[in-house]
Structures are given as structure tokens and as C-alpha cells.
C-alpha positions as CSV (number, residue, x, y, z in Angstrom):
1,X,77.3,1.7,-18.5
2,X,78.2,-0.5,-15.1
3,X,79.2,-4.0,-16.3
4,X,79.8,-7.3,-14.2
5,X,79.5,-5.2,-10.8
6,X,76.7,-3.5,-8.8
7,X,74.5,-6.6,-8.7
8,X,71.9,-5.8,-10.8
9,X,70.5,-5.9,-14.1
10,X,68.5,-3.4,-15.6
11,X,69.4,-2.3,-19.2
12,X,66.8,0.6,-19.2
13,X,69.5,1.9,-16.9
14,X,72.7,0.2,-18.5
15,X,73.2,-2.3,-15.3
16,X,74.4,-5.0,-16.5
17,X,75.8,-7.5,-14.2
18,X,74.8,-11.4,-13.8
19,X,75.8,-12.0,-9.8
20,X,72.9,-11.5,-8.2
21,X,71.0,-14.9,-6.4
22,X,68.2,-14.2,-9.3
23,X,69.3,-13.9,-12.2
24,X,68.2,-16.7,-14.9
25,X,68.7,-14.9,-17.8
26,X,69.6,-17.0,-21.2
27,X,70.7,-15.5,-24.5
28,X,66.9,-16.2,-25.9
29,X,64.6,-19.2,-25.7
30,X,66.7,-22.1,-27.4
31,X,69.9,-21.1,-25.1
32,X,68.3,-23.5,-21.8
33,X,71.1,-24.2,-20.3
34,X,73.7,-20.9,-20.1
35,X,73.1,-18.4,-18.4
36,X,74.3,-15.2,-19.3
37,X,77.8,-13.5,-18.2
38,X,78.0,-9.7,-18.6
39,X,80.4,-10.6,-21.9
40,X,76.6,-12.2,-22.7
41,X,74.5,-9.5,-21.7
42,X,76.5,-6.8,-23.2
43,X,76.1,-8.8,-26.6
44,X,72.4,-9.5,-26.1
45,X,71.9,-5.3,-26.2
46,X,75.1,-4.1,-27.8
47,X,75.8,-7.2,-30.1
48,X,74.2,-6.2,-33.3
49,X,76.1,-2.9,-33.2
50,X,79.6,-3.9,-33.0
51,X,78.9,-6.5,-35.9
52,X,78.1,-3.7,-37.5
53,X,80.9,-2.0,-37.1
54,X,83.2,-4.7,-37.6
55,X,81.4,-5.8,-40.9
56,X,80.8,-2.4,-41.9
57,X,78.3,-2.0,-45.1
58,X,79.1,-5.7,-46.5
59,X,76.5,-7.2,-44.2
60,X,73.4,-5.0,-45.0
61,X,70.6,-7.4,-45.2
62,X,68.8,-7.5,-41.8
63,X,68.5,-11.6,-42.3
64,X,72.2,-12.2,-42.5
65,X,72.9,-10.0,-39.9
66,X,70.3,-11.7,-37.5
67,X,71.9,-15.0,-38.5
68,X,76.1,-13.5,-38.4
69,X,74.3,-12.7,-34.7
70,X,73.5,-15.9,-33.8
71,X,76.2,-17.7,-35.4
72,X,78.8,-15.5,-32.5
73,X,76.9,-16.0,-29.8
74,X,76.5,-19.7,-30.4
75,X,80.6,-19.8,-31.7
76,X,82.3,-17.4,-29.0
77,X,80.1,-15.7,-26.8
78,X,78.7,-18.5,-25.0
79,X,81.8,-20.1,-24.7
80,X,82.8,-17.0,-22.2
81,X,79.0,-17.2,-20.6
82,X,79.2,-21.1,-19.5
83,X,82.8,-20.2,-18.4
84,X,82.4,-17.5,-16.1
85,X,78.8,-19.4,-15.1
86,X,80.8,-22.7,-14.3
87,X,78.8,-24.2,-17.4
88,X,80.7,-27.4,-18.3
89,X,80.8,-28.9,-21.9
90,X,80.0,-32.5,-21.6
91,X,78.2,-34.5,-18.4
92,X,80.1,-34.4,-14.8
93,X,80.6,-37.6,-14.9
94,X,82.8,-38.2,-18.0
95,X,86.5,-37.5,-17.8
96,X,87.9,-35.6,-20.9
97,X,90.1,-37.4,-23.1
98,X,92.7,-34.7,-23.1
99,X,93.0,-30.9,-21.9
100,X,92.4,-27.8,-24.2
101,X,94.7,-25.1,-22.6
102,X,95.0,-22.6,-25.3
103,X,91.0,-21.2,-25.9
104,X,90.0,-17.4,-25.2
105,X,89.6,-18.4,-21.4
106,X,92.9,-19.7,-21.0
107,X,94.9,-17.9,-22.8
108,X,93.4,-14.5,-20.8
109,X,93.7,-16.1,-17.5
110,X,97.9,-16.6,-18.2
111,X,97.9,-12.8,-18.3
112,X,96.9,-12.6,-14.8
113,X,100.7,-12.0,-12.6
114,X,101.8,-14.9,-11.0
115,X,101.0,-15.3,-7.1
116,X,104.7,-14.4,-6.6
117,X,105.7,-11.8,-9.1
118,X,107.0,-8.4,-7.0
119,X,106.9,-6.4,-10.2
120,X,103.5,-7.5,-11.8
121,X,101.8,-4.3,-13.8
122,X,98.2,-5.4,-13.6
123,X,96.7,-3.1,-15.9
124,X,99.6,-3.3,-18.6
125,X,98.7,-7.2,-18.3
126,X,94.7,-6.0,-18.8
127,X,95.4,-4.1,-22.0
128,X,96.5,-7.1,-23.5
129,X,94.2,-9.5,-22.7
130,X,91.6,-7.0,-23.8
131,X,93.9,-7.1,-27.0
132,X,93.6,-10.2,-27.3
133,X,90.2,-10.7,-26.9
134,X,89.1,-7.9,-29.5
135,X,91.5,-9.8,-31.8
136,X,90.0,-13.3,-31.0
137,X,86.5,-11.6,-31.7
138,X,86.9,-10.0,-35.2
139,X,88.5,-12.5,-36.4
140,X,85.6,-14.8,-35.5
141,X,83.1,-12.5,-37.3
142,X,85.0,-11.6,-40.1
143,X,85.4,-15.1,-40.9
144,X,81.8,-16.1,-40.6
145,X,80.3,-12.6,-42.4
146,X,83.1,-13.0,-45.4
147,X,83.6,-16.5,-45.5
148,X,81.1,-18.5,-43.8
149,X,77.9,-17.3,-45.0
150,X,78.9,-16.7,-48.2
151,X,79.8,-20.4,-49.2
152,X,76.4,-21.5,-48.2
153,X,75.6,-21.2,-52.0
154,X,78.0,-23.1,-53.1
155,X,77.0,-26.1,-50.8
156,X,73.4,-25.3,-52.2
157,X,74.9,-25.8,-55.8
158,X,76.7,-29.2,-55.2
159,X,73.5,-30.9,-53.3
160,X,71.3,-29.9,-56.5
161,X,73.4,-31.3,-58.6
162,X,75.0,-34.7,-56.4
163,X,73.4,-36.7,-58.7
164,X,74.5,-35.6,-62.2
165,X,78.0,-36.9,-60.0
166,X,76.5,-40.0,-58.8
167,X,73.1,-41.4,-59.3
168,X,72.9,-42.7,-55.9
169,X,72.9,-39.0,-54.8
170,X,75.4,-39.7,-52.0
171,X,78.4,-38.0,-53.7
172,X,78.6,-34.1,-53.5
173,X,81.6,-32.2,-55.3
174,X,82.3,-28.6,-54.2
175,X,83.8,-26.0,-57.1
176,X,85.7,-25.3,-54.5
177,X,87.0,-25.8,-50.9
178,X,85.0,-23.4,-48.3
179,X,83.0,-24.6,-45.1
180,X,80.7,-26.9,-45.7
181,X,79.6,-29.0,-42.6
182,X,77.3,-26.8,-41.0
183,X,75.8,-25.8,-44.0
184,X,75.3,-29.4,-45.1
185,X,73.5,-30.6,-41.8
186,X,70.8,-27.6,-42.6
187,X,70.6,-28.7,-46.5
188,X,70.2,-31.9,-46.0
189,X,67.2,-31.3,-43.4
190,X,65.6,-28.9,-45.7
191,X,65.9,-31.0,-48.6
192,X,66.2,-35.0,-47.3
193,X,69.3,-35.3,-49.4
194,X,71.8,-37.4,-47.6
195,X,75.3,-36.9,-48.3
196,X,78.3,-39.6,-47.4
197,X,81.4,-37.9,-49.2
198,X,82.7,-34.7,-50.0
199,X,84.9,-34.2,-53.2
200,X,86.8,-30.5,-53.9
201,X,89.8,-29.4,-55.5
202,X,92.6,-28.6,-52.6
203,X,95.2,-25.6,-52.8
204,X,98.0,-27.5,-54.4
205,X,95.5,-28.2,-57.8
206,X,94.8,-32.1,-56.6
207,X,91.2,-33.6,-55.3
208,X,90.1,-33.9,-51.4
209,X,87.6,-36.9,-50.9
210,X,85.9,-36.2,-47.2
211,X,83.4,-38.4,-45.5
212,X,80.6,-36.6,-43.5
213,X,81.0,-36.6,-40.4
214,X,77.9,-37.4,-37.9
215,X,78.1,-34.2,-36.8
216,X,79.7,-30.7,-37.9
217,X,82.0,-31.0,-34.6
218,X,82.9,-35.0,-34.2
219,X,85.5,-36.6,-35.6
220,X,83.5,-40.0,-36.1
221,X,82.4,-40.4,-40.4
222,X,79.3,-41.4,-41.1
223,X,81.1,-44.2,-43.4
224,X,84.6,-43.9,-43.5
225,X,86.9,-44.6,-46.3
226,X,87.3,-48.3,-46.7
227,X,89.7,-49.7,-43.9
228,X,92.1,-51.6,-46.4
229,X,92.7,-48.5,-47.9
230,X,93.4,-46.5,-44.4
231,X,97.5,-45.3,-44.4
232,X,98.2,-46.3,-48.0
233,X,100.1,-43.9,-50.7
234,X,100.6,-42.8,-54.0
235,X,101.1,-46.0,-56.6
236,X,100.5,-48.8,-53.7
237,X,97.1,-47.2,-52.7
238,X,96.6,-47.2,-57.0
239,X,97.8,-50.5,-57.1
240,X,95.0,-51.5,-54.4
241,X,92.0,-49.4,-55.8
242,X,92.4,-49.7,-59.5
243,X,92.4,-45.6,-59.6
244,X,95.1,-43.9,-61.1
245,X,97.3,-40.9,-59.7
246,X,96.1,-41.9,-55.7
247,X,97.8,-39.6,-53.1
248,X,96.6,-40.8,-50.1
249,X,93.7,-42.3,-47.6
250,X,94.3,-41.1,-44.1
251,X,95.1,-43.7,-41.0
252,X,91.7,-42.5,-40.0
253,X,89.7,-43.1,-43.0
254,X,88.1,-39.5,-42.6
255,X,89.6,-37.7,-45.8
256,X,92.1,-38.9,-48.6
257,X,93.5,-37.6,-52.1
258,X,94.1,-37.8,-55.5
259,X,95.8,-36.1,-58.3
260,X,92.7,-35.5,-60.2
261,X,88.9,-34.8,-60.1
262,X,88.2,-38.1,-62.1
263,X,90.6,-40.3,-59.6
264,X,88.7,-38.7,-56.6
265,X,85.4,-39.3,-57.9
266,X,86.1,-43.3,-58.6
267,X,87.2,-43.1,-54.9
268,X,84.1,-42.1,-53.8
269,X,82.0,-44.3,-56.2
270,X,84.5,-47.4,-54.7
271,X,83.7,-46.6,-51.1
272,X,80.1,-46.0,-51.4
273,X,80.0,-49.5,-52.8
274,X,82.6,-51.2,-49.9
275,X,81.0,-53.2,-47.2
């Protein structure tokens, strides 16, 4: 196997490099816009393999393997593709906000020996980025084949029953706390339920209250938590709501707390009804 050299691709032969004037290929018809590094094109024809070996026998069905598949490409692999392809995030002409300096890219191109360094020991350097990288990459399919996929049933569970919570059907309670946002934003367009806050037990035995945001990645709610409420505690924020044992509303409004499954639930029924 030749891989990112020898400008060619041809995996009848195991070529497999993307530098040629040519090439155009995408991960599959819905990737448009990235073209394909070799990290891609080794995961194209290799990719279902190594998920297999990582996941071993726990991922047997053929559908949830084609969907763990997806689910890296879309969550790691592309990330290298539009990287090494110069593919950037968001439009030209918008400056970021701030700098991420510590993803998979960055992280492997500090391994690299400083312009200046006498003593550099290049391919002690490349063992550990390929280190890291293997590291970075099972965790990211373990946690989507063991965790991820599995907790799609329980978002299933609370959107059937969000209205024995509230009849406006707006309220859904998890039985417990597991990834839920991308999951929802599939749920709801299967089913037309529309969902504005979250409720689930946390890891300290209390309530999280959550609004939905507009989309699994932003940090903007669909309908915050009441502003009034935003950076108030314990007994003041019960004193303002009426709801016993209150823990907190973050500045934010995005997610607050309470002691109880019966205080967060009032929470939510307050908000929903807050201009």
C-alpha cells in the first residue's frame, strides 16, 4: 500500500494519494465540499475494517456499523481531509472569534522539531504523533459505538412520552443524562415533535434543566431560560421563581438546576410560559 505519495489513485492497486491536478474525489455524494486526503481515502476502503477491530463483536449489525461509519468520517476524518485540503470551516470573509489551538491538527503539527533544534529525532517525534492520533481515534469510536448510539433509545423514550410531562409537549425528561442533541434534531424531523427543554438527573443526584439549542453544535437556545432568572442561586433564585430547592440558572440562560425532579420540572413549565 503507497499512501499520500506517488500521485496517483488507483485502489485496485492500493495507490492512494490525493495530489494529483485531478483528483475531485469526496467521501460519497452528500460530502460536496471536501475533498478527500489520503487519511480520507484510506478510510473510504479500509474504514469499516478498523471499526471493526476497534469495536470488536459489540457492533455486529451491518446498520449500525454503516451509521458508527458515517458518524467518524463526519466527526474526525473530515476534519483531517479539509485540513490537509485547505478546507476552511466558516466563509473567508468572517474572522473567527477566537483561536482553537489544541485539535488533532495542532496538536500533531507541535511534534514537528523546531526550525532551530540541533538534536531534533524526527522519527521518535513521528511515533508519537502517530500515538496520538490512534489514541484520538478510538476514543472517538468507542465513544460513539458504546455510548452514542446506544442512548438514541432513550431520547426515543422521552419524546414518546413529553407529554405525560407536559401537555404542551415541549418538555422532554431523560432517565438519564447521555447525548442527546443530535439524536433529538433526527426525532424531532421523523416525528414533528418540537422540543424546548431538556430535564435529567445529573451525577451528584440533583436535576439539569437544558434548553435546545438551534443546533446540536451552537451555543445559541432556542428559548433560553428566562433572563431575570440568568446568574441567580440557591434560596434567591427560589425566592424569585416560587420553586423550592433551586440550584442555579446559568449567566447564559442555556442550562440551570435544581435539587429535585419536581423543582426542575416547575422550571421548565415557568419558562415555557415566560415572555
Amino acid at each position: 500500500i503507497v499512501v499520500d505519495v506517488g500521485a496517483e489513485y488507483d485502489a485496485s492497486k492500493h495507490r492512494y494519494d490525493h495530489h494529483q491536478r485531478e483528483f475531485t474525489t469526496t467521501f460519497d455524494d452528500q460530502h460536496t465540499v471536501t475533498k478527500l486526503s489520503s487519511a480520507g481515502l484510506v478510510y473510504k476502503h479500509f474504514g469499516k475494517e478498523v471499526l471493526k477491530k476497534i469495536v470488536g463483536s459489540k457492533v455486529s449489525d451491518e446498520a449500525a456499523l454503516e451509521r458508527l461509519y458515517q458518524l467518524v468520517y463526519d466527526n474526525f476524518i473530515e476534519e483531517i481531509d479539509a485540513i490537509d485540503n485547505g478546507v476552511n470551516c466558516y466563509p473567508k470573509d468572517v474572522a473567527p472569534a477566537y483561536k482553537v489551538s489544541t485539535m488533532l491538527g495542532s496538536r500533531v503539527g507541535r511534534l514537528n522539531p523546531n526550525w532551530n533544534d540541533s538534536e531534533s529525532k524526527p522519527d521518535d517525534q513521528f511515533k508519537k504523533a502517530m500515538a496520538i492520533t490512534g489514541d484520538e481515534m478510538e476514543a472517538i469510536v468507542t465513544g460513539y459505538a458504546f455510548s452514542f448510539l446506544p442512548a438514541r433509545s432513550i431520547v426515543v423514550a422521552a419524546v414518546e412520552a413529553r407529554k405525560s410531562i407536559d401537555e404542551s409537549g415541549e418538555i422532554m425528561e431523560l432517565s438519564t443524562s447521555c447525548p442527546w442533541k443530535e439524536h433529538l434534531v433526527d426525532i424531532e424531523a421523523e416525528t414533528g415533535a418540537k422540543i424546548t427543554y431538556v430535564l435529567y438527573p445529573d451525577q451528584g443526584g440533583s436535576w439539569r434543566i437544558q434548553s435546545v439549542p438551534v443546533s446540536p453544535a451552537s451555543f445559541e437556545s432556542r428559548k433560553p431560560l428566562p433572563e431575570p432568572w440568568r446568574g441567580v442561586r440557591d434560596q434567591a433564585l427560589s425566592d424569585l421563581t416560587g420553586v423550592d430547592g433551586c440550584v442555579f440558572i446559568h449567566a447564559s440562560g442555556f442550562i440551570g438546576g435544581a435539587k429535585t425532579q419536581e423543582g426542575a420540572r416547575a422550571l421548565a413549565k415557568l419558562a415555557l410560559k415566560h415572555a
